[in-house]
C-alpha positions in Angstrom: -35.6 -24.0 -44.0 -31.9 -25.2 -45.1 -31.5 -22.0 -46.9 -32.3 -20.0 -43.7 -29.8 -22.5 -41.6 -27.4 -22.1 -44.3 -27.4 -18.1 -44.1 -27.5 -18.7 -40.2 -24.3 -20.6 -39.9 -22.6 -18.3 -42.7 -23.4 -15.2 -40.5 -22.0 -17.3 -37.7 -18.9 -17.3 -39.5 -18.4 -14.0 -40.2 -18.9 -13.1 -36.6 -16.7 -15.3 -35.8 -13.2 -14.2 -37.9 -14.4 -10.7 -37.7 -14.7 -10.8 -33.6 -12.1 -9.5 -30.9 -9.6 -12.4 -30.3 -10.8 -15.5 -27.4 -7.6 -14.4 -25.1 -9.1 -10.9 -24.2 -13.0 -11.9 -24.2 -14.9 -11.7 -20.8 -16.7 -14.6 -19.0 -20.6 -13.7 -18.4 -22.8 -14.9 -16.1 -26.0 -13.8 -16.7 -28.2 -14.5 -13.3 -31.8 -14.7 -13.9 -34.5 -14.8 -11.0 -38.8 -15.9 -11.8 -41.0 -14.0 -10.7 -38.6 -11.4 -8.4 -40.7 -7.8 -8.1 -38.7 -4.8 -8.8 -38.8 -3.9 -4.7 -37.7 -7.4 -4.1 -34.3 -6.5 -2.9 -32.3 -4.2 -1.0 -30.7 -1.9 -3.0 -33.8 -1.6 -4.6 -35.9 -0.9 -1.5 -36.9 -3.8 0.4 -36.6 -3.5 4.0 -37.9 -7.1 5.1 -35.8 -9.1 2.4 -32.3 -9.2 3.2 -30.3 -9.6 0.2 -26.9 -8.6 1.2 -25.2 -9.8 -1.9 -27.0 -8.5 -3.9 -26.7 -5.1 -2.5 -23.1 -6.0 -3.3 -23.1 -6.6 -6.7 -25.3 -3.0 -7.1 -22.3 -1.3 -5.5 -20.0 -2.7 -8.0 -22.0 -2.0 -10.7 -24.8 -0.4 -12.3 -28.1 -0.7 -11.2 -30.8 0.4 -13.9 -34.1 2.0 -12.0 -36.5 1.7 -15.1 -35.2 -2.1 -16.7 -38.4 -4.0 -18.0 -39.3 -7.6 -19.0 -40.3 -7.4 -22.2 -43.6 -9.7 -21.1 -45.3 -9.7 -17.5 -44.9 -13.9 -17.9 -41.9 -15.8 -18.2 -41.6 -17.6 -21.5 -41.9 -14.4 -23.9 -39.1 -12.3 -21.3 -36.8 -15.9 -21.6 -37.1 -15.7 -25.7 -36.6 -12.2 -26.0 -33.0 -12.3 -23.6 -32.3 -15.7 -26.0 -33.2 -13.4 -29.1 -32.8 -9.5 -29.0 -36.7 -9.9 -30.2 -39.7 -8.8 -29.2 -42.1 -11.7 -28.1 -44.8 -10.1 -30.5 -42.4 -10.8 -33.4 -41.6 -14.5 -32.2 -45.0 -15.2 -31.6 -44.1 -16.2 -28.1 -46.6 -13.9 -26.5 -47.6 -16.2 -23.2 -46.3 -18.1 -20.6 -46.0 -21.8 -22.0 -48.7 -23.7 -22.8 -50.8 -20.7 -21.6 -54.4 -20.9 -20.3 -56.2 -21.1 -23.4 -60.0 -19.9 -24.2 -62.7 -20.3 -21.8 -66.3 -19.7 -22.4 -66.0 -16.8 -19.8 -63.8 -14.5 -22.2 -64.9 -12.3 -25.2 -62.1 -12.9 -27.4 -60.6 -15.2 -28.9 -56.6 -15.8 -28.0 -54.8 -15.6 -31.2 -52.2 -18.5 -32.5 -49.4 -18.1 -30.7 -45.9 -20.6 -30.9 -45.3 -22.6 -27.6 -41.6 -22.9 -28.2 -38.6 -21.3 -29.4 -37.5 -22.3 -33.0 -34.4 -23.7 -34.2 -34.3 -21.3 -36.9 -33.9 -18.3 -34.7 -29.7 -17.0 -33.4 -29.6 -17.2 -29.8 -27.2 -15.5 -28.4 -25.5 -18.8 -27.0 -25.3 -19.9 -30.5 -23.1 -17.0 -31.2 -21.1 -16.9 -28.3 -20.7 -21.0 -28.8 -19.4 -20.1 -32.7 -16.6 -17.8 -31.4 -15.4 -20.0 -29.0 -16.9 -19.4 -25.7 -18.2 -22.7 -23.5 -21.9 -22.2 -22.9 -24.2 -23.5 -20.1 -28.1 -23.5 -19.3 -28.6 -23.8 -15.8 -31.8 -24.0 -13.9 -35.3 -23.1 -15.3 -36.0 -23.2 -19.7 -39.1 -23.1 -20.3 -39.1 -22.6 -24.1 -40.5 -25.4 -25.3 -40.5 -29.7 -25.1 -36.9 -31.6 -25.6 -36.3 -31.1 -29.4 -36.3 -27.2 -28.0 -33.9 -27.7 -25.0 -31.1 -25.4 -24.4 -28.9 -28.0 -26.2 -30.5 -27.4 -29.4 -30.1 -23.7 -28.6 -26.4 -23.6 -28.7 -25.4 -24.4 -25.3 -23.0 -27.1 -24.1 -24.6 -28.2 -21.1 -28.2 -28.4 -20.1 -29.0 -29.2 -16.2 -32.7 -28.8 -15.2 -33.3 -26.7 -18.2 -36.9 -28.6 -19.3 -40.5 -27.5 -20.8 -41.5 -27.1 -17.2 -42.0 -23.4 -15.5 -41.8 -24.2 -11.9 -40.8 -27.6 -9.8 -43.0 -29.3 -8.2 -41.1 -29.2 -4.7 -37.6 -27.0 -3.8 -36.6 -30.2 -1.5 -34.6 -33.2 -3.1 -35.9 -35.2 -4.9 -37.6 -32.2 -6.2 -41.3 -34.9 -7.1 -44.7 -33.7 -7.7 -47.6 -36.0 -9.4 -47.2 -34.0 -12.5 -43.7 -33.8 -13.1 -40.2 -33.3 -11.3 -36.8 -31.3 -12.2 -34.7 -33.3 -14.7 -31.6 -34.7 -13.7 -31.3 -34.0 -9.9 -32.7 -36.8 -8.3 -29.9 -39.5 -8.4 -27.2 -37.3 -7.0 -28.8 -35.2 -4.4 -29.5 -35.9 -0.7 -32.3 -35.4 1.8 -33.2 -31.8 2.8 -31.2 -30.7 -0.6 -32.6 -27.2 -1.7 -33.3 -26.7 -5.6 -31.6 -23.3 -5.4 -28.8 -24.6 -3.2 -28.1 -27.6 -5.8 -28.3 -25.1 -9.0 -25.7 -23.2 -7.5 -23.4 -26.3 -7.2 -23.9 -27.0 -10.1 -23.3 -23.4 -11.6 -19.8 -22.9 -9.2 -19.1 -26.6 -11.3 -19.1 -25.2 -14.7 -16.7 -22.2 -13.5 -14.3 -24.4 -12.2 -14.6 -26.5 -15.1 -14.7 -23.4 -17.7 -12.2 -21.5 -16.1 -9.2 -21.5 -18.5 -11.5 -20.4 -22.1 -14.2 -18.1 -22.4 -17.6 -18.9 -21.0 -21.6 -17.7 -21.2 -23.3 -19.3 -18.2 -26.9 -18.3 -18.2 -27.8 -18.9 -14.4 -31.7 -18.9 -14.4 -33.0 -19.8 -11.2 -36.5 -21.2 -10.7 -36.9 -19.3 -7.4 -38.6 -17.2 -6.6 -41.9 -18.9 -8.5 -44.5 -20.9 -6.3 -44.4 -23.2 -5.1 -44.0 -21.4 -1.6 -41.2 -23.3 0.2 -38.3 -21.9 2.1 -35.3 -23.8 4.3 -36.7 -24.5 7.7 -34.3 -22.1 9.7 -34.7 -19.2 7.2 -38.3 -19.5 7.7 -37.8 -19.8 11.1 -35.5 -16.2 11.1 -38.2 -14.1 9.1 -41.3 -15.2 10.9 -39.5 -14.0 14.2 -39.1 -10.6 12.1 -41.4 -7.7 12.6 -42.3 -6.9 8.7 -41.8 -3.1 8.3 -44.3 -2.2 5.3 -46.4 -4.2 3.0 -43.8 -7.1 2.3 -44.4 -9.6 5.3 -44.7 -13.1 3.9 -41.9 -15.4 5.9 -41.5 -18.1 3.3 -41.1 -15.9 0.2 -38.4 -13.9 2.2 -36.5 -16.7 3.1 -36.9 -17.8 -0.5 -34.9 -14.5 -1.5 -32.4 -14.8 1.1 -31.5 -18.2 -0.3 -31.2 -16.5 -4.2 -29.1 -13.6 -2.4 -26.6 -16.9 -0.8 -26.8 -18.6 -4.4 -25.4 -14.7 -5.7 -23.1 -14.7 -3.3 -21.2 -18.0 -3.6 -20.9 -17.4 -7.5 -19.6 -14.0 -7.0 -17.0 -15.7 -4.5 -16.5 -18.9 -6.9 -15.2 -15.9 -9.2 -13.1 -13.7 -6.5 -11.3 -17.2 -5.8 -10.7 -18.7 -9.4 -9.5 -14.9 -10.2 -11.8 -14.3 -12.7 -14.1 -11.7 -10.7 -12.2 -8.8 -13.0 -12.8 -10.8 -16.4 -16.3 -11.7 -15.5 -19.6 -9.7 -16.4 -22.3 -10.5 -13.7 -26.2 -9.1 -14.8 -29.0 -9.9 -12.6 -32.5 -9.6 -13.4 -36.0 -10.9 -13.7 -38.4 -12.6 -15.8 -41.2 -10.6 -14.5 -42.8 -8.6 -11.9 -43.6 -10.3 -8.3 -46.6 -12.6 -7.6 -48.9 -10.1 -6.4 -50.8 -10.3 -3.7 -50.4 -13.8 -2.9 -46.0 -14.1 -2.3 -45.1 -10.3 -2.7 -46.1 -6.6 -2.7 -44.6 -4.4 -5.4 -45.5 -1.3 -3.9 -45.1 1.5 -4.9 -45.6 -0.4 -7.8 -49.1 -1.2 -8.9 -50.3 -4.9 -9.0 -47.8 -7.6 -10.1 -47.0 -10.7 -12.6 -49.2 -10.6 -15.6 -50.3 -7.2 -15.2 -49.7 -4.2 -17.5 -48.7 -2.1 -14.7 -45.3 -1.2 -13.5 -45.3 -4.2 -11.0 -45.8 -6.6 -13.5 -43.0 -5.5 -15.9 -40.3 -3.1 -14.4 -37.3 -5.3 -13.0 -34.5 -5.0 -11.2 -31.6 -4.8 -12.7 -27.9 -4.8 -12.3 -24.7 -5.4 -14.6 -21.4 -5.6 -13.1 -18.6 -5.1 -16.1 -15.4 -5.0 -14.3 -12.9 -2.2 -15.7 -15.8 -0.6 -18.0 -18.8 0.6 -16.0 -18.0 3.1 -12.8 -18.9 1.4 -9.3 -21.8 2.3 -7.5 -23.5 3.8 -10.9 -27.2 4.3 -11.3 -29.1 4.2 -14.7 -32.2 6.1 -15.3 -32.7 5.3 -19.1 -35.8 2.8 -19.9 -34.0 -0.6 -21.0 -35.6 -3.6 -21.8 -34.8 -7.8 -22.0 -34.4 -7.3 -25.4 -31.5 -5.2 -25.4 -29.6 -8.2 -23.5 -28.7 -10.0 -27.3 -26.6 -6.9 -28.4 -25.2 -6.1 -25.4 -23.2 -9.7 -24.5 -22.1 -9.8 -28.2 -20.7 -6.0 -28.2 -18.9 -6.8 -25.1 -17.6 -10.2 -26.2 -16.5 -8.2 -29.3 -18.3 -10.3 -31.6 -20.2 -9.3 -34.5 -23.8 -9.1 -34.8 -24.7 -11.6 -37.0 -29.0 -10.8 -37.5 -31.3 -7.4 -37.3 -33.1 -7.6 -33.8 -35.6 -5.5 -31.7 -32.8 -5.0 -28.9 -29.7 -2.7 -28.8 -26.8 -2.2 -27.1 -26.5 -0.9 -23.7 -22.8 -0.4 -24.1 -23.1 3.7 -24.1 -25.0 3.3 -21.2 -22.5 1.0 -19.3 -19.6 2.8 -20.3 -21.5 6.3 -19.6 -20.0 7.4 -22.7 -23.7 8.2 -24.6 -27.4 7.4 -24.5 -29.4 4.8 -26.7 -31.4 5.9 -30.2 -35.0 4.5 -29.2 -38.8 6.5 -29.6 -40.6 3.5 -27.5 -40.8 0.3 -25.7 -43.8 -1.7 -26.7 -45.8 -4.8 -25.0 -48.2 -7.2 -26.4 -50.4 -9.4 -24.8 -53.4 -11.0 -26.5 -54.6 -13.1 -23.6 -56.1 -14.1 -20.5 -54.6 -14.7 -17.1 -55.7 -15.7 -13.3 -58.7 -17.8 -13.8 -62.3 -17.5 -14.0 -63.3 -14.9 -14.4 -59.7 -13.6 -15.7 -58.0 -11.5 -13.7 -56.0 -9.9 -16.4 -57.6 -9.2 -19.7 -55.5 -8.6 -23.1 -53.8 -5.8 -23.8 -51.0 -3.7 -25.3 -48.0 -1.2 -23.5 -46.4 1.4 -24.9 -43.6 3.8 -23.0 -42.4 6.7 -24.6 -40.1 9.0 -22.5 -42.0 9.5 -19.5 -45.6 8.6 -20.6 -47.2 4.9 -20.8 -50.2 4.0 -22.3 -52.2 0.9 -21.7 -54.7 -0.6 -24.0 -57.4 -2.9 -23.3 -58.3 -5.3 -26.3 -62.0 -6.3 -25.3 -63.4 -3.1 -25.5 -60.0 -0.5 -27.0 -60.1 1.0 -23.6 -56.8 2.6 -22.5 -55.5 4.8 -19.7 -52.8 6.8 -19.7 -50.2 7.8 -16.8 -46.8 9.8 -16.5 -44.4 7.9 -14.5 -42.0 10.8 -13.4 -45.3 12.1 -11.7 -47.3 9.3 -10.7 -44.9 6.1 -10.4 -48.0 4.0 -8.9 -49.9 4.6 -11.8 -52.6 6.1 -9.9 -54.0 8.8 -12.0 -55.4 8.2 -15.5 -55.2 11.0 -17.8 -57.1 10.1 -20.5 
């Protein structure tokens, strides 16, 4: 293990004197949402969810069509964007701790590792090592406090904990299993979790403004529990739904993500940083389907193998570098999010990952050199009986195939044909 932390910080240091100097690097803010379906917004075709800013942010970027998650469950999608590596090769192939085995399944889950190691490059610890100021706001996930974002090469923790979702979006955020870290002495009645995150987020800019910074904004909206502000609630249960998307709380639970977008894209405008400043949004996974969401014309949602459970939407602003109003066609994944910031940053690569660069893409100057995307998921999901049974995804150009481990079933679909997965052609 010291050897391996030895080569680790000596790669550090080569990155570092061999990286584009601090005084021309851009600010990121990387904006991550739980449990947001690809149809969840706008720009993306929602016509009951009003996300405004977000639209915004599309139309001063690029907005991918086909970005995936690199798992249909949070914890595996949050390592792989830390890492540039597939969950399968981290071991970190389910939502932490998982459910387990129960009687009622056939197989066996495998040994799998309920946290992120030390030993693994983030890509905070890189940007940290060339002189950028790091922060971790809002949901972790990766494993108990000797795993917390502080021991990941960020600065600042707040809220980041082993947790996956709060036990209440109202102050003082308290459940009778466990609350959100840190917010209860300074907050106030009727405070709202994603309001107070984004305080604390337009904080670090002000405080980071002068050197370089990597804020990695993940909200825990829009996860269960349910909850929205009382007069956005109020506003979409007065709203005739137009399609399949209807329930009131979850909208207003996206409107208040689409504020929380807004106000950092403002904090930026106003501390004149909005042309030095790279703004992605994504999420973790597909949208909790049936129960908060529809993902339609998607099929099914989180957990699933389906393209509701893993196709995301995406969006990266790069001021100067990627054409306004741009739309990307080309299958990208979480993985590739590693390469990316670093290449941008300028700063060298320092490890071999399963990621790469979406720089050509960005910059519409080329394509990306990849035969597949892959997914692995070796458990059980949804109860009993499981809902979702393990299995394995592959994409290759336009085809997907799905395999089911219990009995090596798999179907097979073309997505430029049938984008609801409708028609097996096996």
């Amino acid at each position: 293990m010291i050897v391996r932390k030895l080569f680790a910080v000596i790669c550090l240091f080569v990155a570092l004197v061999t990286s584009t100097p601090a005084a021309v690097r851009p600010n990121f803010v990387f904006i991550l949402i739980d449990d947001m379906g690809w149809t969840d917004v706008g720009c993306f075709g929602s016509k009951f969810y009003e996300t405004p800013h977000i639209n915004r942010l599309a139309a001063q970027g690029m907005r991918f069509t086909d970005a995936y998650a690199a798992c249909a469950v949070c914890s595996p999608t949050r390592a792989s964007i830390m890492t540039g590596k597939y969950p399968a090769r981290l071991h970190i192939t389910d939502y932490i701790p998982g459910e387990g085995n129960r009687l009622s399944q056939k197989l066996k889950v495998p040994d799998w590792q309920m946290f992120l190691p030390l030993e693994e490059t983030t890509v905070a610890n890189v940007l940290k090592s060339a002189g950028y100021t790091t922060a971790s706001i809002g949901k972790w996930h990766l494993g108990g406090p000797e795993y917390y974002p502080e021991h990941h090469g960020f600065d600042l923790n707040i809220a980041g904990t082993h947790f996956g979702h709060p036990a209440s979006y109202f102050w003082p955020y308290k459940g009778k299993s466990h609350t959100v870290a840190g917010l209860q002495q300074s907050g106030k009645e009727s405070e709202y979790l994603t309001d107070r995150l984004t305080d604390e987020a337009e904080k670090f800019i002000e405080q980071s403004k002068d050197k370089p910074f990597f804020l990695y904004f993940a909200h825990y909206a829009v996860h269960t529990p349910l909850m929205g502000k009382p007069g956005l609630l109020a506003k979409y249960k007065a709203k005739t739904p137009p399609g399949e998307q209807k329930n009131a709380t979850y909208a207003a639970m996206v409107e208040s993500v689409d504020d929380s977008v807004g106000r950092i894209l403002r904090k930026l405008k106003t501390l004149n940083l909005a042309d030095n400043t790279v703004v992605m949004f994504m999420s973790d996974n597909g949208g909790l389907w049936p129960q908060a969401t529809s993902n339609a014309p998607l099929r099914a949602g989180k957990c699933y193998p389906y393209e509701g459970g893993i196709r995301e939407p995406l969006i990266i602003k790069w001021p100067g570098m990627t054409k306004i109003g741009t739309t990307c066609s080309v299958p990208v994944s979480s993985i590739d999010f590693y390469s990316t910031l670093l290449e941008i940053a300028g700063v060298a690569q320092p490890n071999k990952v399963d990621g790469v660069s979406l720089v050509p893409l960005l910059k519409q100057t080329g394509t990306i050199q990849r035969d597949a995307l892959y997914w692995h998921y070796p458990h059980y999901w949804g109860g009993v009986p499981s809902r979702v049974q393990p299995y394995g995804v592959v994409r290759a150009g336009d085809w997907k195939l799905v395999e089911f481990y219990e009995d090596m079933r798999v179907e097979l679909y073309n997505l430029k044909d049938d984008l609801s997965e409708a028609r097996d052609l096996v």
